[in-house]
N, C-alpha and C positions, 0 to 999 in steps of 0.2 A: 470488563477487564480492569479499567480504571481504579474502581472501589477493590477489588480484590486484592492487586498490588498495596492500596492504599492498607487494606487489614491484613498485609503483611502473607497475604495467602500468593505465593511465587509461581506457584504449578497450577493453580487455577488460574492466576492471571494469562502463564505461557499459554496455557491449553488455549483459551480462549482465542490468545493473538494468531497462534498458529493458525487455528481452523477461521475467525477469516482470514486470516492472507492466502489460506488455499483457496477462498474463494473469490475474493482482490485480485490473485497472479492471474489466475483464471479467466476473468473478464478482462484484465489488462492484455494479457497474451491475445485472447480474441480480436478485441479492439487494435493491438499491433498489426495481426495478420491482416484483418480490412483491413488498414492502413497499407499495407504492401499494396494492394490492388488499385484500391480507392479510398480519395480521403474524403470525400463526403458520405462514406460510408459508415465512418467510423459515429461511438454514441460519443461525440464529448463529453456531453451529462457526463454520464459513466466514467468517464476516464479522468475527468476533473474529480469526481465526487471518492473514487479509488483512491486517488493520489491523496487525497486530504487526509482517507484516513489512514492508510499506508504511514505519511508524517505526524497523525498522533500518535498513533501504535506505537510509532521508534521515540516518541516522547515522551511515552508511557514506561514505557520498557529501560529508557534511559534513566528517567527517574525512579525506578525502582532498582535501581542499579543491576537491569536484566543486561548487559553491555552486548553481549553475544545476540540476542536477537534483537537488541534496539540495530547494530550495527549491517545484521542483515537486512533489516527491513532499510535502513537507510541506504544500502550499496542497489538495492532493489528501487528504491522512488528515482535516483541517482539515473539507473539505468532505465527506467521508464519516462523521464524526465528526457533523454537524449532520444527514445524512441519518437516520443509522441512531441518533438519539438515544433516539428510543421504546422502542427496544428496549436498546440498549447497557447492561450491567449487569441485566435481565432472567433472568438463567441462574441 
């Protein structure tokens, strides 16, 4: 996504970002619901390694001046960020 943004290619970079954050939301949503039950349930791996890229993504996105999904992706770490607070730094 990165390079694509960078050669100026906007709808291959979006395409990209979107399809993974469907698959980011996904396992973060997962990893929330454990979290409702149990929190040694949850991967942190996963929820750390999510979040990192979630915050490139909106970095990437920013800097290509994609502002609409840098923005959702950031209202999105935002709110996974207040999900998985319990745990966050835990490791």
């Amino acid at each position: 996504m990165q390079i694509a943004y960078q050669l100026n290619d906007t709808a291959l970079g979006n395409k990209f970002v979107n399809n993974i954050d469907k698959f980011l939301v996904d396992q973060l949503d997962y990893n929330a619901y454990l979290l409702k039950d149990d929190m040694n349930r949850v991967n942190q791996r996963d929820v750390q390694i999510s979040m990192q890229v979630l915050n490139g993504m909106a970095e990437y996105a920013k800097t290509a001046k994609q502002t609409a999904i840098s923005n959702k992706l950031e209202a999105q770490l935002k709110d996974y960020a207040t999900k998985f607070a319990p745990i966050i730094g835990q490791q």
